[in-house]
KETI-137749 format. One record per residue (C-alpha): residue number from 1; residue in three letters; chain; x, y, z. Coordinates in steps of 0.1 Angstrom, whole numbers, plus 5000, padded with zeros to 4 digits. Layout:
BEGIN
<site num="NUM" residu="ALA" chaine="A" x="X" y="Y" z="Z"/>
...
! end
This chain:
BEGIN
<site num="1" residu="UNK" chaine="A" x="5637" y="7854" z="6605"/>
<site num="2" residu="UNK" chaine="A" x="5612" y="7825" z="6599"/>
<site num="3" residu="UNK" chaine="A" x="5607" y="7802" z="6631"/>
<site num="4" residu="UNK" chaine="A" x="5603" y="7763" z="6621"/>
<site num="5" residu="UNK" chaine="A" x="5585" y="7740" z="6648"/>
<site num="6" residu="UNK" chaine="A" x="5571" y="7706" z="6642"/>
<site num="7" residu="UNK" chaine="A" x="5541" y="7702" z="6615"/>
<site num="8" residu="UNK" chaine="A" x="5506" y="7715" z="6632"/>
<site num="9" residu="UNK" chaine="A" x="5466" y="7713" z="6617"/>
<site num="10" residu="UNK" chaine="A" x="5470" y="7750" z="6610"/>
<site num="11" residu="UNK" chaine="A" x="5498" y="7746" z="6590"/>
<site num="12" residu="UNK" chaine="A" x="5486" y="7715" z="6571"/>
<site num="13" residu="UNK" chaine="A" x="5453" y="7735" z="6566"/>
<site num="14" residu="UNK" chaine="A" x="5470" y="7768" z="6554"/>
<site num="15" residu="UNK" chaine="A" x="5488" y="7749" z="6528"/>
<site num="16" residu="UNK" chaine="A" x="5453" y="7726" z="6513"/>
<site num="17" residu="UNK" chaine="A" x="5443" y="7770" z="6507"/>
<site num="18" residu="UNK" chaine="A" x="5470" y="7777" z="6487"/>
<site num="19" residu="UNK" chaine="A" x="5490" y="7798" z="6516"/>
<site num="20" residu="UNK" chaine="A" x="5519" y="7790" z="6542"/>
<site num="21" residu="UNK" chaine="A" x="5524" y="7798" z="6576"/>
<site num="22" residu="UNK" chaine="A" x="5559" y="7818" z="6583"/>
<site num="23" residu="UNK" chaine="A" x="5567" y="7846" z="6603"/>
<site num="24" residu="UNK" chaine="A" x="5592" y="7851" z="6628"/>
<site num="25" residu="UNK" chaine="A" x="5563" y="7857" z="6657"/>
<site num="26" residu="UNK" chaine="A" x="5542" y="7824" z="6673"/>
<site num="27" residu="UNK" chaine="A" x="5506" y="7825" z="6668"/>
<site num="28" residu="UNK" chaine="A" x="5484" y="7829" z="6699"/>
<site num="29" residu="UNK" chaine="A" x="5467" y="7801" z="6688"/>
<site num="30" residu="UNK" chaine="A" x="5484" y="7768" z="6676"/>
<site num="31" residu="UNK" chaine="A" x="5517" y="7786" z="6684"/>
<site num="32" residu="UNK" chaine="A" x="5529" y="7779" z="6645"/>
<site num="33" residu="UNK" chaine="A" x="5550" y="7806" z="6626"/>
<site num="34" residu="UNK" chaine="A" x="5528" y="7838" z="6621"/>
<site num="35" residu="UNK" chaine="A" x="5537" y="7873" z="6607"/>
<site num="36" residu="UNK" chaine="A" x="5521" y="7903" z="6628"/>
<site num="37" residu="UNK" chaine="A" x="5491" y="7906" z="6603"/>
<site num="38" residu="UNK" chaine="A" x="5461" y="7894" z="6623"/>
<site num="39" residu="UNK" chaine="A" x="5456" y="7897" z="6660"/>
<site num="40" residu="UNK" chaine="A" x="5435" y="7870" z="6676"/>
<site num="41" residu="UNK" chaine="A" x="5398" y="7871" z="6690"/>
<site num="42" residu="UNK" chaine="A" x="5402" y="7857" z="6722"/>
<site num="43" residu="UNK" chaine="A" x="5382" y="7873" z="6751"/>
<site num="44" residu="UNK" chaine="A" x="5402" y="7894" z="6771"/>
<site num="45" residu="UNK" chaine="A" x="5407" y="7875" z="6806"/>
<site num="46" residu="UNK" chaine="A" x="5384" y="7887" z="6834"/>
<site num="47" residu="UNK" chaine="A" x="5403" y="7891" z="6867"/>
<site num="48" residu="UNK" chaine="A" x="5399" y="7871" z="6900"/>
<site num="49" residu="UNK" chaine="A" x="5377" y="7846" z="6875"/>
<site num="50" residu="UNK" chaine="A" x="5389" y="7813" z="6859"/>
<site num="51" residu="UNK" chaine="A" x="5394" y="7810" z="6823"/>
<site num="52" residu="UNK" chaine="A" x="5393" y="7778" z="6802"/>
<site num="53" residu="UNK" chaine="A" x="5419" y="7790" z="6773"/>
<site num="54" residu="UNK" chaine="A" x="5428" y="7768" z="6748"/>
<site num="55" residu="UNK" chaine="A" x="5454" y="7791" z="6729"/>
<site num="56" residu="UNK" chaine="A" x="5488" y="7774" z="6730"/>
<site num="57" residu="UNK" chaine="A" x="5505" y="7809" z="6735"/>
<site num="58" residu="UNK" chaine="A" x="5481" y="7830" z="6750"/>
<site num="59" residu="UNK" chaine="A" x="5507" y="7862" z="6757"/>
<site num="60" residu="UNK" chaine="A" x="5511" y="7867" z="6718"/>
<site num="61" residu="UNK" chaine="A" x="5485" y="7892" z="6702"/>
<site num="62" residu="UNK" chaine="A" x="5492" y="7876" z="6666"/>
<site num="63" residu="UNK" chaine="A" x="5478" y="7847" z="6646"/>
<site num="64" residu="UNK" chaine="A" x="5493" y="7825" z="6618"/>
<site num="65" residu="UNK" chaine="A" x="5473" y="7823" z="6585"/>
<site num="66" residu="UNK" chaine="A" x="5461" y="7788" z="6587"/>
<site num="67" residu="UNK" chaine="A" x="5439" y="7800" z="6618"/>
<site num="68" residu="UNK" chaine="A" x="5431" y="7828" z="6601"/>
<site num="69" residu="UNK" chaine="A" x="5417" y="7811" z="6574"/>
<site num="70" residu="UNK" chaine="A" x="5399" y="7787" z="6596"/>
<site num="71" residu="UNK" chaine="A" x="5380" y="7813" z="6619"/>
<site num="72" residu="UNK" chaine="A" x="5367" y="7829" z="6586"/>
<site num="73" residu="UNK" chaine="A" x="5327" y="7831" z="6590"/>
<site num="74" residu="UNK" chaine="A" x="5317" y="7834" z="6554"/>
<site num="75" residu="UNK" chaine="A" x="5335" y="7809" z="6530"/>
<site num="76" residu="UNK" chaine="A" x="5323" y="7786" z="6502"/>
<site num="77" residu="UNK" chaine="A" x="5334" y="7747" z="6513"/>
<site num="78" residu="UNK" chaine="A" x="5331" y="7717" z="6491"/>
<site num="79" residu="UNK" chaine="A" x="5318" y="7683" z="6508"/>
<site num="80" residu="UNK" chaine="A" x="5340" y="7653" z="6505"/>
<site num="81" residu="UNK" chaine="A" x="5320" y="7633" z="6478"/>
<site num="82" residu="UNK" chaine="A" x="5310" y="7662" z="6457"/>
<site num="83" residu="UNK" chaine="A" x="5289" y="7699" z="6468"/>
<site num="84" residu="UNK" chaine="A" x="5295" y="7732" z="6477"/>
<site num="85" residu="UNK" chaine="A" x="5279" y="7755" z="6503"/>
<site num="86" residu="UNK" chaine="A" x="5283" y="7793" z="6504"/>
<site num="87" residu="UNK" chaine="A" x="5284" y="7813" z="6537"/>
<site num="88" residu="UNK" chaine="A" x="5298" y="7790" z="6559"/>
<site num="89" residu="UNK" chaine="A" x="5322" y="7793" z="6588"/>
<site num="90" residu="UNK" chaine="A" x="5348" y="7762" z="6591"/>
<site num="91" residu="UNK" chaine="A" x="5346" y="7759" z="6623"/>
<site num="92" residu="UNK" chaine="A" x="5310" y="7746" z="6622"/>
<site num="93" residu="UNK" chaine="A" x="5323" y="7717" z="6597"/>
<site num="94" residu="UNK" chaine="A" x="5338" y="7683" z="6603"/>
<site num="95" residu="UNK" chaine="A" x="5372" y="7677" z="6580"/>
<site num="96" residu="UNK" chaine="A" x="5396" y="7658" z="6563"/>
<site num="97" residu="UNK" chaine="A" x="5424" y="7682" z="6553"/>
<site num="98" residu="UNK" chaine="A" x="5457" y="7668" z="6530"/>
<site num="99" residu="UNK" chaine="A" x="5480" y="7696" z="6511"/>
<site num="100" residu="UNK" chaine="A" x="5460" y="7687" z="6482"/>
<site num="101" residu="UNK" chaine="A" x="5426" y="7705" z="6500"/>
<site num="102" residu="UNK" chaine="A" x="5405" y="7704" z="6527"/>
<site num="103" residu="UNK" chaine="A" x="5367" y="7690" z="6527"/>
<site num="104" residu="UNK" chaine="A" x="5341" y="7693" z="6547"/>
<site num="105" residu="UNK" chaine="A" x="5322" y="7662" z="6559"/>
<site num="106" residu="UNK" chaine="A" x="5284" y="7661" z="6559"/>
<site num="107" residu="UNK" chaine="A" x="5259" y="7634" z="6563"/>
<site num="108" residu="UNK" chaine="A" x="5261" y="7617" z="6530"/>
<site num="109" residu="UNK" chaine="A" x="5303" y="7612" z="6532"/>
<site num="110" residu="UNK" chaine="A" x="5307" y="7581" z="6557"/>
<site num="111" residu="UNK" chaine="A" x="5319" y="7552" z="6527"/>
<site num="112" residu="UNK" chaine="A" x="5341" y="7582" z="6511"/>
<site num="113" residu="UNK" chaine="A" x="5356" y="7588" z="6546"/>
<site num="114" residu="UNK" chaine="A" x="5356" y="7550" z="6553"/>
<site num="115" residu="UNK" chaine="A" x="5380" y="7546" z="6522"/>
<site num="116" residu="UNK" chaine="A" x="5400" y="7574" z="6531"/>
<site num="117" residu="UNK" chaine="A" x="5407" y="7563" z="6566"/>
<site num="118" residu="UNK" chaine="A" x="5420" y="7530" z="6556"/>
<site num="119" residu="UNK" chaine="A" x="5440" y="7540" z="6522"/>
<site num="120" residu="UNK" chaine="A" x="5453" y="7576" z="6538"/>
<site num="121" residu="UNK" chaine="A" x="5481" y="7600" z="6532"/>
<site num="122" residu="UNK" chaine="A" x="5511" y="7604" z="6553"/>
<site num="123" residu="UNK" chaine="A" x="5498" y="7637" z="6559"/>
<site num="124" residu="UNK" chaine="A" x="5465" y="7647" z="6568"/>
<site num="125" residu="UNK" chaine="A" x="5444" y="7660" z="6596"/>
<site num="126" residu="UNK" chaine="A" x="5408" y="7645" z="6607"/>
<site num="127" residu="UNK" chaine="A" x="5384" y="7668" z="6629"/>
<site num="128" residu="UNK" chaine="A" x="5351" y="7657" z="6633"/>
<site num="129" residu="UNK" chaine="A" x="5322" y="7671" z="6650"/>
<site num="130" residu="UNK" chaine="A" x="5299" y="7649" z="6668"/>
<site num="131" residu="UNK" chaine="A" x="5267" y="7668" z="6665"/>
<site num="132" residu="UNK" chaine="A" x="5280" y="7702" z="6665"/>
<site num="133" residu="UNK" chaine="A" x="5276" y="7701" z="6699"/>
<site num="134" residu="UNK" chaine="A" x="5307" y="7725" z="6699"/>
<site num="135" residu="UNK" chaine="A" x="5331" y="7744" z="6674"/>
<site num="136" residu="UNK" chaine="A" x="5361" y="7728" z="6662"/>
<site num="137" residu="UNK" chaine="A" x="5386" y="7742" z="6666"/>
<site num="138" residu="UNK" chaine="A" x="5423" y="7739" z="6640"/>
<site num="139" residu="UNK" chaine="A" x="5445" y="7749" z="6670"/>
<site num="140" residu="UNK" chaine="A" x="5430" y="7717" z="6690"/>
<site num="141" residu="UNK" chaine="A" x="5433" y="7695" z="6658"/>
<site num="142" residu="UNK" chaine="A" x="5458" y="7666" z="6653"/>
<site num="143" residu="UNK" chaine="A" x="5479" y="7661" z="6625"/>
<site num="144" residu="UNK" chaine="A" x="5493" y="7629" z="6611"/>
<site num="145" residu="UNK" chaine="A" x="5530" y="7634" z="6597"/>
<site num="146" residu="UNK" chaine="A" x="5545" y="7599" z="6588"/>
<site num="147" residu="UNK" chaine="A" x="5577" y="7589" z="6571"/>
<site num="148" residu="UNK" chaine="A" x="5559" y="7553" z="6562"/>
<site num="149" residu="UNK" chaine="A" x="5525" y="7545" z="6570"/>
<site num="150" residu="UNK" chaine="A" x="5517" y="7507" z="6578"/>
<site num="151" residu="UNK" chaine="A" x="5483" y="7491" z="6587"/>
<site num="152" residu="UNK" chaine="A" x="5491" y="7491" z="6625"/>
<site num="153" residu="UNK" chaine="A" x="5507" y="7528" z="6627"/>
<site num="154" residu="UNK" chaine="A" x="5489" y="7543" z="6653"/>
<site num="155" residu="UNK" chaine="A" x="5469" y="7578" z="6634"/>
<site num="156" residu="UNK" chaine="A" x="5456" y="7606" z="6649"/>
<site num="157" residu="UNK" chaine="A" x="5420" y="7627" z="6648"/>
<site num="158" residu="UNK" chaine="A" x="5399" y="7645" z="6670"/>
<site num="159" residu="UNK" chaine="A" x="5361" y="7642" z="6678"/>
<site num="160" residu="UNK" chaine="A" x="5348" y="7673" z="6694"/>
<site num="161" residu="UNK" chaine="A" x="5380" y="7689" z="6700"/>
<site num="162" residu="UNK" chaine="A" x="5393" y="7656" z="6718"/>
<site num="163" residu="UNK" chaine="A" x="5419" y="7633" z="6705"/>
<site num="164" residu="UNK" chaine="A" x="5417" y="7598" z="6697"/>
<site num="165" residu="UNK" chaine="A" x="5438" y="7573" z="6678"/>
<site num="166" residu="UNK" chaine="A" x="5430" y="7543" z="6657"/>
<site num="167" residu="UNK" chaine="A" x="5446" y="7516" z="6632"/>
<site num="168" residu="UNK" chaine="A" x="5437" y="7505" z="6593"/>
<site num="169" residu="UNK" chaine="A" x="5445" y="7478" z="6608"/>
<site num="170" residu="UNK" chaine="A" x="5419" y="7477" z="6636"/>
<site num="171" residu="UNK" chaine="A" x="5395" y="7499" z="6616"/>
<site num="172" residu="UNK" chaine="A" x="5392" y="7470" z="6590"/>
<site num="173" residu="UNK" chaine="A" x="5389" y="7443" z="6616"/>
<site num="174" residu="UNK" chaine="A" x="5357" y="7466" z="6631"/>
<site num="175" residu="UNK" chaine="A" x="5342" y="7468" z="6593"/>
<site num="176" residu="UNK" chaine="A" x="5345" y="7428" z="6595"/>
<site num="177" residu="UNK" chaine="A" x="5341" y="7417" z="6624"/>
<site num="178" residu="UNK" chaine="A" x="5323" y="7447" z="6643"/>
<site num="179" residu="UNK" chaine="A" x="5339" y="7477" z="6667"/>
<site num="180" residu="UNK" chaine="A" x="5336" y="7452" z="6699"/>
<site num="181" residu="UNK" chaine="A" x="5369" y="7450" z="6717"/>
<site num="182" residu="UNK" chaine="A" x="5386" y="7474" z="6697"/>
<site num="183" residu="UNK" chaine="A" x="5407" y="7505" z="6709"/>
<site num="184" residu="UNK" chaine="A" x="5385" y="7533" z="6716"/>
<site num="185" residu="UNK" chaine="A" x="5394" y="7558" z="6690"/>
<site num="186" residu="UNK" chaine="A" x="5385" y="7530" z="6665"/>
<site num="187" residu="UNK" chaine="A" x="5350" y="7519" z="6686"/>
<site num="188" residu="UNK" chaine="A" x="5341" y="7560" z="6685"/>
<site num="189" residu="UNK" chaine="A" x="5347" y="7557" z="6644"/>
<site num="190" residu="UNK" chaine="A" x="5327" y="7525" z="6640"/>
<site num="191" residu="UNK" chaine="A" x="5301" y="7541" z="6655"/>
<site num="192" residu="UNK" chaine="A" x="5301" y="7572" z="6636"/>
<site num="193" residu="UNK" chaine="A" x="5304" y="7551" z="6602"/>
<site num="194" residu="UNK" chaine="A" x="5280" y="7528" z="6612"/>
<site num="195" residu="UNK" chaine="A" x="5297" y="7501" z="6612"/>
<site num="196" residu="UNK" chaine="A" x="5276" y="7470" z="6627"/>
<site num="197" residu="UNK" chaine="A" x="5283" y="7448" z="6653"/>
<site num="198" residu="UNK" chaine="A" x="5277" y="7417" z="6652"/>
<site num="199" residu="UNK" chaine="A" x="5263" y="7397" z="6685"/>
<site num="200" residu="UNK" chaine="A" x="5275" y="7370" z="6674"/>
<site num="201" residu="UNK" chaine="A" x="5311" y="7379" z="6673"/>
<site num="202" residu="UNK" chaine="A" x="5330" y="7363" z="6701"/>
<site num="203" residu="UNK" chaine="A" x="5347" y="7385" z="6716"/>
<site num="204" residu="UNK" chaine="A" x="5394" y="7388" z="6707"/>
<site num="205" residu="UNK" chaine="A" x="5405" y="7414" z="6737"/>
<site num="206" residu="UNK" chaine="A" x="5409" y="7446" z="6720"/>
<site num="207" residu="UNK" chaine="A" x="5418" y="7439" z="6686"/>
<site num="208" residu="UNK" chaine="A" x="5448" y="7421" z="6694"/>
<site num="209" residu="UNK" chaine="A" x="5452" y="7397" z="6660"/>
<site num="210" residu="UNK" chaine="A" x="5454" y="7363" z="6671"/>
<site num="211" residu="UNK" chaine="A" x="5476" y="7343" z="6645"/>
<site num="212" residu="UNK" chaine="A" x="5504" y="7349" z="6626"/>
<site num="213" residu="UNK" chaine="A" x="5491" y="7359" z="6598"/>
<site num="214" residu="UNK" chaine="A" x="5471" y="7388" z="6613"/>
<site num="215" residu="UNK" chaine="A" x="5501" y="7399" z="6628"/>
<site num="216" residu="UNK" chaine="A" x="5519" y="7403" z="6589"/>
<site num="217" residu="UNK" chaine="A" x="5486" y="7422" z="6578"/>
<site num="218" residu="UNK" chaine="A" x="5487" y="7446" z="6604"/>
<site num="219" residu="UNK" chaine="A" x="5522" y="7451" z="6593"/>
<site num="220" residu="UNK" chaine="A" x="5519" y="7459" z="6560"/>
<site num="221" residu="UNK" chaine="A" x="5528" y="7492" z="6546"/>
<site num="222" residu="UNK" chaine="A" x="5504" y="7512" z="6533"/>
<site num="223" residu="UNK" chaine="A" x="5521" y="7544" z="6518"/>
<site num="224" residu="UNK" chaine="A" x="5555" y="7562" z="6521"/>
<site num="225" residu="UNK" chaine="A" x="5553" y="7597" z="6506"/>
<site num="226" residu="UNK" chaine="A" x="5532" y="7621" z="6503"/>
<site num="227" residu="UNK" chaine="A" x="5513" y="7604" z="6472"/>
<site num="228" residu="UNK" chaine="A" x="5488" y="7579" z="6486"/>
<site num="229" residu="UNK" chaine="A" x="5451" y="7596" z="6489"/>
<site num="230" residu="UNK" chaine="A" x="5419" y="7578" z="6479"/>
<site num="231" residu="UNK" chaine="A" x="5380" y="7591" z="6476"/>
<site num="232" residu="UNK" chaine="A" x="5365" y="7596" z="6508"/>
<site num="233" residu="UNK" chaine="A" x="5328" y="7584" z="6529"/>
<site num="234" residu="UNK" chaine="A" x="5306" y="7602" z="6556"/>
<site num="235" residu="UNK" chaine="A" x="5281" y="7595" z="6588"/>
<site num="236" residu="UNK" chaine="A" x="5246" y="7607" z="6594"/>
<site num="237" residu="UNK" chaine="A" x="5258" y="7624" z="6625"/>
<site num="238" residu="UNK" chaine="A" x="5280" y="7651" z="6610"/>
<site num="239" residu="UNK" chaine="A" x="5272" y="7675" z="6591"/>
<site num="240" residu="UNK" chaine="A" x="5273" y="7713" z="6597"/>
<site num="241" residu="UNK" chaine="A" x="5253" y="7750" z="6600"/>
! end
């Protein structure tokens, strides 16, 4: 018996290596479909002291391959806009993951990753790592699954484990008219872009559009299947060990 359960990270990231996560058990970590191959690495609990787990279920012993694959500590990975690095653990590495592959995001990536965020797939997974202040972890990731994708769909990615949200829509606006006002997923992405902003600018209450027309360009569609990707950009504030 297989066990089915919504679309995770780990999944999405399992499938960009060529694998699939099934099993009739629930991983200890992201608590997708795992088979009893790998047990997980979590420290044991220490009694009568408080422990931060993250693990989704913490009572199951296995993990699913997508975690697996993402807690390796010597792989090759290939940047976004082109180069590889050998002996490097994911989980030092920002990404952008789609079934098609996953890349890592370094310092020279930000107007590959730009494009990407505002041409993306109906499927993918952003985890980024503000100064590698902290691993990142799959489990903790966020992963966009849409039927249709228009430019005011609200998306999904994590910065140092933490979710945020943001817009093409808004996300455009910021590379326009600066990240002022905006929501605050899209304000923490302006900044780690470096996209400008402009003193000038007088200030429109949180990105709302203001007209008409604004409102039909926020409502645009942008893709509906799985077929819409683009090449990617980076920020000097990623990068990775």
């Amino acid at each position: 018996m297989t066990l089915t359960n919504p679309l995770s990270a780990s999944d999405l990231y399992a499938v960009s290596q060529g694998n699939k996560n099934d099993g009739d058990q629930f991983c200890h970590w992201c608590a997708s479909a795992c088979k009893r191959l790998w047990f997980h690495d979590d420290p044991t609990p220490i009694p009568f002291t408080k422990n931060i787990r993250t693990a989704k279920c913490p009572a199951n012993p296995w993990i699913c391959a997508g975690c697996w694959l993402f807690r390796r500590q010597r792989i090759t990975i290939q940047y976004l806009t082109g180069g590889y690095k050998d002996g490097r653990c994911p989980m030092n590495h920002s990404w952008w993951i789609t079934e098609q592959g996953a890349w890592a995001i370094g310092p020279d990536d930000c107007k590959g990753l730009y494009r990407k965020l505002v041409d993306p797939p109906i499927r993918f997974v952003l985890a980024l790592l503000d100064g590698n202040s902290t691993p990142n972890y799959i489990h903790l990731a966020m992963v966009n699954d849409n039927a249709v994708l228009k430019a005011n769909t609200p998306l999904v990615f994590t910065v140092n484990n933490i979710p945020h949200a943001y817009t093409v829509y808004e996300l455009e606006d910021a590379k326009a008219h600066g990240g002022s006002g905006k929501e605050p997923g899209v304000q923490v992405l302006a900044r780690m872009l470096g996209i400008p902003q402009p003193s000038t600018e007088q200030h429109r209450g949180r990105g709302r559009p203001p007209n008409q027309q604004d409102i039909t360009t926020a409502r645009r569609p942008i893709a509906a299947s799985g077929l819409a990707s683009v090449s990617g950009m980076i920020f000097t504030s990623l990068g990775g060990k």
